[in-house]
C-alpha positions in Angstrom: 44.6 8.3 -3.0 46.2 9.9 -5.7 50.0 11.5 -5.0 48.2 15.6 -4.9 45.5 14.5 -3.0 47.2 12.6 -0.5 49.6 14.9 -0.2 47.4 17.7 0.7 45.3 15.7 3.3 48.0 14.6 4.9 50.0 18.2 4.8 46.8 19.6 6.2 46.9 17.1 9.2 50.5 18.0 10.3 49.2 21.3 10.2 46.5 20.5 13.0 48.9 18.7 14.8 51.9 21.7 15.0 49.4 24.0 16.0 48.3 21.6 18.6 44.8 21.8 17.6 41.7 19.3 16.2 39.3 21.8 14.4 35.6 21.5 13.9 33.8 21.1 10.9 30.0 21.9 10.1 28.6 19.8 7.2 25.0 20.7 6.0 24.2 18.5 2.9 21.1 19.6 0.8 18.9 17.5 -1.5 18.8 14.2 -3.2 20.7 10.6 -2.1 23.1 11.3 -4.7 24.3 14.6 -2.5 23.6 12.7 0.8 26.3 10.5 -0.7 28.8 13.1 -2.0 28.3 14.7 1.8 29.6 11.7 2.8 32.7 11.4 0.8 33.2 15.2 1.7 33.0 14.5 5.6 35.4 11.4 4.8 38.0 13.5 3.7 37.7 16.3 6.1 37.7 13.3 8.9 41.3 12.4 6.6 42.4 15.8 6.8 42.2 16.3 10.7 39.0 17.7 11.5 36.3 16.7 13.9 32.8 17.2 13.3 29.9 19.7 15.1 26.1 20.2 14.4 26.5 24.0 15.6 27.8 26.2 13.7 29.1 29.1 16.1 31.5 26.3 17.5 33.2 25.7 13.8 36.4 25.9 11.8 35.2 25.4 8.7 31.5 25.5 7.6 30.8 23.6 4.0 27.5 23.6 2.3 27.0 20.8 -0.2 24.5 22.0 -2.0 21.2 21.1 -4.5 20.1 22.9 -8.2 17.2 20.5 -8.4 14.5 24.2 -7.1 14.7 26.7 -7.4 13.6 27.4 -4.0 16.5 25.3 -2.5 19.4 27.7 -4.2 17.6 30.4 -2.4 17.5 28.7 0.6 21.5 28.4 0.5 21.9 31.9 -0.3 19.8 33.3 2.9 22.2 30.4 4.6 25.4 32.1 3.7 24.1 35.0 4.5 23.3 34.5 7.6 26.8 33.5 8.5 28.1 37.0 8.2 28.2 37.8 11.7 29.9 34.3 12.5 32.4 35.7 9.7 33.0 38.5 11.4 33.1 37.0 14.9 36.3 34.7 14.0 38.0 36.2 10.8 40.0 32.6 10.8 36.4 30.8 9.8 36.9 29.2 6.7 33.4 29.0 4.5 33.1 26.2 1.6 30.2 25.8 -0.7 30.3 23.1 -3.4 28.1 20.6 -5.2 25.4 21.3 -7.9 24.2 24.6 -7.2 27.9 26.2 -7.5 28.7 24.3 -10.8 26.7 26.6 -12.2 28.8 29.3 -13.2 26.3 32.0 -13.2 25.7 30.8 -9.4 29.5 30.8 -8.8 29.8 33.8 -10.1 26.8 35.4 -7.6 28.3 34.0 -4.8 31.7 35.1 -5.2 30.7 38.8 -5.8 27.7 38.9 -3.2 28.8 37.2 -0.4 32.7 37.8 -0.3 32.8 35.7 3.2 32.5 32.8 1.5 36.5 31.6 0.5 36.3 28.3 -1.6 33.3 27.7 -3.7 33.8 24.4 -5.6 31.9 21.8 -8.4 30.2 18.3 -8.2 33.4 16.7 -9.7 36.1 18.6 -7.3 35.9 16.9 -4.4 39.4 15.7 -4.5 40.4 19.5 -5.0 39.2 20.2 -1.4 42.2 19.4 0.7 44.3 21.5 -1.5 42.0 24.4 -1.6 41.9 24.1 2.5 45.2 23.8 3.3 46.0 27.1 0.5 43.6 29.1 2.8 44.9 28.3 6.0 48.3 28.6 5.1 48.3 31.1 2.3 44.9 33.1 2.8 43.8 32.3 -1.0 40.6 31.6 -1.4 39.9 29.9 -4.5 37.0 28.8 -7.0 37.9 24.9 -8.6 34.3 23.8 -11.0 36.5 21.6 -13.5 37.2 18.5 -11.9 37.1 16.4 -14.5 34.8 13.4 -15.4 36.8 10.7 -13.9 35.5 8.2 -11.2 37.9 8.3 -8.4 37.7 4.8 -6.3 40.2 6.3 -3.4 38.4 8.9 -1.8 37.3 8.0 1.9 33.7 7.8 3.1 32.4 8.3 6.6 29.0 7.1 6.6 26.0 9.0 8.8 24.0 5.9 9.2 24.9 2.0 10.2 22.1 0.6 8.7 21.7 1.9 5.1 24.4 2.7 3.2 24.7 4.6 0.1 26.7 3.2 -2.7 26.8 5.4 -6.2 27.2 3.0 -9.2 27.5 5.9 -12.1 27.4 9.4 -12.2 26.0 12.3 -14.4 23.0 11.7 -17.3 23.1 11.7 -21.0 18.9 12.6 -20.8 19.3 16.5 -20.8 15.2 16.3 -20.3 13.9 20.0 -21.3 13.3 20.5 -17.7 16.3 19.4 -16.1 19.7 21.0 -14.8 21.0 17.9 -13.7 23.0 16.8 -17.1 25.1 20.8 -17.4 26.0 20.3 -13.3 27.0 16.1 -13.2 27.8 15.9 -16.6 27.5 12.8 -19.1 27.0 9.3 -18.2 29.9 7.0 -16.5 29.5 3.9 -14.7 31.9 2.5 -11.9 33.5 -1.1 -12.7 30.8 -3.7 -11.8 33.9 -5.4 -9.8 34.1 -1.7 -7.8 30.4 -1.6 -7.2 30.5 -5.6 -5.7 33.2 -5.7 -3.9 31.9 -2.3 -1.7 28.5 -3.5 -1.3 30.1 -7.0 -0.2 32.2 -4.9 2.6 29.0 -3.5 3.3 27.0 -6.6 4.1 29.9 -8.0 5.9 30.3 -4.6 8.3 26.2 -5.3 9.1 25.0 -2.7 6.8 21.1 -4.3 6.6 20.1 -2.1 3.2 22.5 -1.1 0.5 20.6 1.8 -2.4 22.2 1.8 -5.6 22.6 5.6 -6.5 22.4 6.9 -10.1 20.9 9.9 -12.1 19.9 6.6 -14.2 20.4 3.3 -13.0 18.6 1.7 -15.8 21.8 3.2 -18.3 24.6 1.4 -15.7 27.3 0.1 -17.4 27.6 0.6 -21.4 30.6 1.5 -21.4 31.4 -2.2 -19.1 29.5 -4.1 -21.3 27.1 -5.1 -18.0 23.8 -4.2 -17.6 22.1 -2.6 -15.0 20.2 -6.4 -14.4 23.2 -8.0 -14.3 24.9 -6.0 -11.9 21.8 -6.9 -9.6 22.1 -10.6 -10.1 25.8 -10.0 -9.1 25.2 -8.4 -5.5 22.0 -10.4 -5.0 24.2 -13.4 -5.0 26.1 -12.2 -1.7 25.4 -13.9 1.2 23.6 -12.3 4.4 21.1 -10.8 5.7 20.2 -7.2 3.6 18.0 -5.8 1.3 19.2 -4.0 -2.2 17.4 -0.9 -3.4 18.3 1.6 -5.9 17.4 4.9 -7.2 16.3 6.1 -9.7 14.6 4.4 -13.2 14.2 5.8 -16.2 11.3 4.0 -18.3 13.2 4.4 -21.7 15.7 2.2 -20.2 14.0 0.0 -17.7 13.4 -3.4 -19.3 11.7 -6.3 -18.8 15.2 -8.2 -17.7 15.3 -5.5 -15.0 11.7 -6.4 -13.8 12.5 -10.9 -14.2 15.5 -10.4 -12.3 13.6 -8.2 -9.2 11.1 -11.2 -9.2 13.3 -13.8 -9.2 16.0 -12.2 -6.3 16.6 -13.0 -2.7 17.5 -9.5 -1.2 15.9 -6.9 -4.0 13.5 -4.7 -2.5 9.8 -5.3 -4.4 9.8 -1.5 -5.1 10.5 0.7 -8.7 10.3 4.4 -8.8 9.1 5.0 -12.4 9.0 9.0 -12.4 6.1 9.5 -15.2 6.6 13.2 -15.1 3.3 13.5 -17.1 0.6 11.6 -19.0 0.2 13.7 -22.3 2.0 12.5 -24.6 2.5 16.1 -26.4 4.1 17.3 -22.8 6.1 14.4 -22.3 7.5 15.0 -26.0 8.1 19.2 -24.9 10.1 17.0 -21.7 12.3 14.9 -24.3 11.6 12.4 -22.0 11.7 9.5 -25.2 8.6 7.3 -23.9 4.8 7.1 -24.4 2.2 7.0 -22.1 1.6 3.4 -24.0 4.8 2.0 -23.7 4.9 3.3 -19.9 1.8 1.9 -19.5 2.9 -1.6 -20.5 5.7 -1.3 -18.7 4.3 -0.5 -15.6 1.8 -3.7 -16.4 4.3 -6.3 -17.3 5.8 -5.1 -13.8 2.8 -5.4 -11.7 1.9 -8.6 -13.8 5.6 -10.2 -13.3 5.7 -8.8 -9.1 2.4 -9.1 -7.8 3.4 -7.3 -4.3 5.2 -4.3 -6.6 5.2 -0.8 -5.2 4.8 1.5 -7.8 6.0 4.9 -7.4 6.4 7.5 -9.4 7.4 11.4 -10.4 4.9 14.4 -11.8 5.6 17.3 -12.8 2.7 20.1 -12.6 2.2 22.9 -14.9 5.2 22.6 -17.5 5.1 24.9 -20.0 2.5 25.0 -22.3 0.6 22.3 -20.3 -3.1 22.4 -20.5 -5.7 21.7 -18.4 -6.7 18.7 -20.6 -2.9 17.8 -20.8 -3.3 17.8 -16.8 -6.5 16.3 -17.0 -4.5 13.2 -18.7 -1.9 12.9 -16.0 -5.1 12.2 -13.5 -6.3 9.5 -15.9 -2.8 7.7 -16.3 -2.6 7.7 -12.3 -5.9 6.2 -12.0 -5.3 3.4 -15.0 -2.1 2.5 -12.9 -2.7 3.5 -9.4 0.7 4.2 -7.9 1.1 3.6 -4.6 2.9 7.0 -4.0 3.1 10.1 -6.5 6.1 12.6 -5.5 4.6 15.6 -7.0 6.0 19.1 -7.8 5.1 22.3 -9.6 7.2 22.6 -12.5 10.1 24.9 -11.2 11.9 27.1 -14.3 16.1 26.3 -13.9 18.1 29.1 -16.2 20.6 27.0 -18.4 17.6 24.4 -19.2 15.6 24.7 -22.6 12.3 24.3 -21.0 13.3 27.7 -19.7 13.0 29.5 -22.6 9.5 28.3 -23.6 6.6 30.5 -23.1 4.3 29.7 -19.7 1.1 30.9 -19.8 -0.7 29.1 -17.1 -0.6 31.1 -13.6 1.0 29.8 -10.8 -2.4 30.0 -8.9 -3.8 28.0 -11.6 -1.0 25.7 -11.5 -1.9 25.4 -7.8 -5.2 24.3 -8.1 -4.0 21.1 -10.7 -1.8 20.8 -7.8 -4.4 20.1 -4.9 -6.5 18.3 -7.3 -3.8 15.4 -7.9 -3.1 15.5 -4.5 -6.6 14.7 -3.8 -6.7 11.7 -6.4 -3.1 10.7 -5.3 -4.3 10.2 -1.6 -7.3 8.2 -2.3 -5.3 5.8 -4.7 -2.9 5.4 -1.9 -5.1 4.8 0.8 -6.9 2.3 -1.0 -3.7 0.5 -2.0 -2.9 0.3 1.2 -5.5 -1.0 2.8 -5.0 -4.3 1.3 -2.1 -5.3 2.7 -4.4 -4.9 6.2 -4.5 -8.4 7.9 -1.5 -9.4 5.7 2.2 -9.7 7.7 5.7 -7.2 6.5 8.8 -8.0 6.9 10.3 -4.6 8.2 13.7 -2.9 8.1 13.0 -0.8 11.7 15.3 2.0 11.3 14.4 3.7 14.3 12.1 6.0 16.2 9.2 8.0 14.4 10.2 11.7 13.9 6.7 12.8 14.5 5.5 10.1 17.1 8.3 8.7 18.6 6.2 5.7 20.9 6.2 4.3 17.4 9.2 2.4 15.7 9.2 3.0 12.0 10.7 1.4 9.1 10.4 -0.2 5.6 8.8 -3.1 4.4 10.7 -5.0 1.5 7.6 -2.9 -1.2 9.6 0.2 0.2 6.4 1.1 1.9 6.5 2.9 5.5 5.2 1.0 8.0 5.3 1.9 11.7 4.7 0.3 15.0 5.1 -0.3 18.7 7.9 -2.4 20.4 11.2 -2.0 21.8 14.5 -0.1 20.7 16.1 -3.4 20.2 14.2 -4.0 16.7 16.3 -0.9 15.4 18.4 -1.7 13.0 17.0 -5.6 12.6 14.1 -7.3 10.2 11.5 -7.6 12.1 7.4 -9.4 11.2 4.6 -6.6 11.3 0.9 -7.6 10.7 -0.7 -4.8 9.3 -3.5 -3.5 11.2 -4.4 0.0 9.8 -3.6 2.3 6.6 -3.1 5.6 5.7 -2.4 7.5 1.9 1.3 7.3 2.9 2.0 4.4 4.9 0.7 1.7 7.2 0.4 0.4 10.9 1.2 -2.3 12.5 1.5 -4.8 15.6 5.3 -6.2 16.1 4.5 -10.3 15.8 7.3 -11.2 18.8 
């Protein structure tokens, strides 16, 4: 840790201890993997700081929202959040109230929060984390609240990590996107492009595998740009971990097609321990739309991408993005995105109506198309989606998955559930001892979203 920063953690822990007291924190992370992970580096440096962790609020010290500018719907979500922690505000005046991440490095949204919910104390950016302790400690010892968005582009290798899960671990390789797709806030809140030193990246994932971690993601905006500035490409970088010894499966998240090359696919094919599975977000299949996007492909060259993959890893899962409704979309611009999906039958489609974000260029184009219209395209891809993905899946009935079993089903818990090394769901019966283990599954039933299985003992 850097001088500052360790300085405030540890000045904040003799605090605790004088006052002869561990506090609680509350944690509540919102959004993608790439804020799952940040979460984690933000509980790792409360757990540094002195604090103990609760899943209630009413019995916390210190409530921190790390939060998500992806929808629309998910900053207003955060706001009826803080609100609703008025009355736990006024209940213990000594609460302190932190909200950070990509929704607050807006400054518009800073701005909002600070002069409509006044309870809140420290609102902080995506790049502050290290500013936390210092902004902490100020409050408790100096009653300043405080507002810290310009942290900086640099990649900090110091800052501690408490993991909330023992089987899959999270592991960012770069940070922020040079895109700036029409659509997207993500390049204005995590700023450009920077990659962590290859040698960083191998010698976590290697303390990974060796602590029993069974599947390590790879975390990026864009893994497929990792590492220009290294002089290592994003293929390499696999080879390199793939070459670690052990038992575990590498994933990653997320590809854009401008940059995923055929190197990327060989070197999937040809690994030990990379999962069979690329998430190809399409967005849309008119060229004209994907153009109003910037996205900097064709439906063509995705097309023979997607091919070449398929072709080259004849057990690939294909997944894939869409947008519904951009502006300006037409139905026969929709009607295309239904034809691409049936040319290249993805095994899932993560689907969304196209959801306006203020500071985005997209957002100043005219949108004629109603939302109930919008709709409509909506349940209609859905529809085509579902039979694609049932009919995917019911080939690989008969056939035997290896499984990651990561634990009981949410939603049917008398069945284990897990992913197979195509990153496709599969659940089954058998006992709590497969948690966490690879387990065989033959296949025995399918549905659009996942399969079933029989444990083979």
């Amino acid at each position: 840790m850097s001088d500052s920063f360790d300085s405030y953690v540890r000045s904040a822990r003799l605090y605790f201890e004088s006052a002869g007291k561990r506090p609680s924190a509350y944690v509540h992370t919102y959004g993608c993997q790439q804020n799952v992970s940040d979460g984690e580096k933000l509980k790792g440096i409360l757990a540094a700081m002195g604090y103990e962790f609760t899943s209630d609020t009413a019995d916390a010290d210190l409530i921190l929202l790390n939060t998500c500018a992806v929808r629309e719907n998910a900053e207003d979500k955060v706001f009826g959040n803080v609100g609703a922690l008025k009355k736990l505000k006024e209940h213990n005046r000594s609460l302190i109230i932190a909200v950070g991440g990509c929704m607050t490095q807006q400054r518009h949204i800073a701005d909002k929060l600070r002069a409509s919910f006044p309870l809140v104390d420290i609102i902080f950016g995506t790049n502050a984390a290290r500013e936390l302790p210092r902004l902490i400690y100020e409050k408790l010892t100096q009653n300043t609240g405080g507002t810290y968005l310009d942290g900086g582009e640099e990649i900090s290798e110091d800052i501690p990590v408490l993991r909330e899960d023992k089987i899959k671990a999270y592991v960012p390789i770069m940070y922020g996107c040079n895109n700036f797709c029409t659509y997207c806030i993500v390049p204005y809140v995590r700023k450009r492009e920077r990659s962590r030193l290859p040698k960083a990246v191998y010698d976590e994932v290697k303390e990974l595998i060796a602590d029993g971690y069974k599947e390590i993601m790879l975390l990026g905006q864009n893994v497929n740009s990792y590492g220009k500035e290294h002089g290592v490409s994003f293929a390499a970088l696999l080879k390199m971990l793939d070459d670690i010894d052990g038992e575990y499966k590498l994933t990653f998240m997320t590809s854009h097609p401008k940059d995923c090359t055929h190197e990327l696919i060989d070197t999937i094919a040809d690994s030990r321990h990379i999962e069979h599975h690329i998430h190809l977000p399409v967005q849309c299949g008119s060229d004209r739309i994907l153009k109003a996007m910037n996205r900097n492909y064709t439906v063509e060259s995705y097309t023979a991408l997607a091919e070449y993959a398929k072709a080259r890893i004849p057990d690939l899962s294909l997944t894939t993005d869409i947008i519904v409704g951009f502006p300006g979309e037409t139905y026969e611009d929709f009607s295309k995105t239904l034809e691409l999906m049936k040319k290249i039958r993805f095994d899932m489609a993560y689907t969304f109506i196209y959801s306006r974000r203020e500071g985005t260029k997209a957002a100043l184009l005219p949108d004629p198309v109603s939302d109930k219209e919008k709709g409509a395209w909506m349940r209609e891809l859905l529809e085509v989606q579902g039979e694609i993905g049932l009919q995917n899946y019911q080939r690989y009935i008969g056939g035997t998955f290896e499984v990651l079993c990561s634990g009981r089903d949410k939603n049917k818990p008398e069945y284990l559930t897990g992913h197979s090394r195509q990153s496709i769901i599969t659940r089954f019966t058998g006992p709590d001892d497969c948690i966490g283990k690879f387990v065989k599954v033959k296949i025995t039933g399918a549905m659009p979203w996942a399969v079933e299985g029989e444990l083979i003992q």
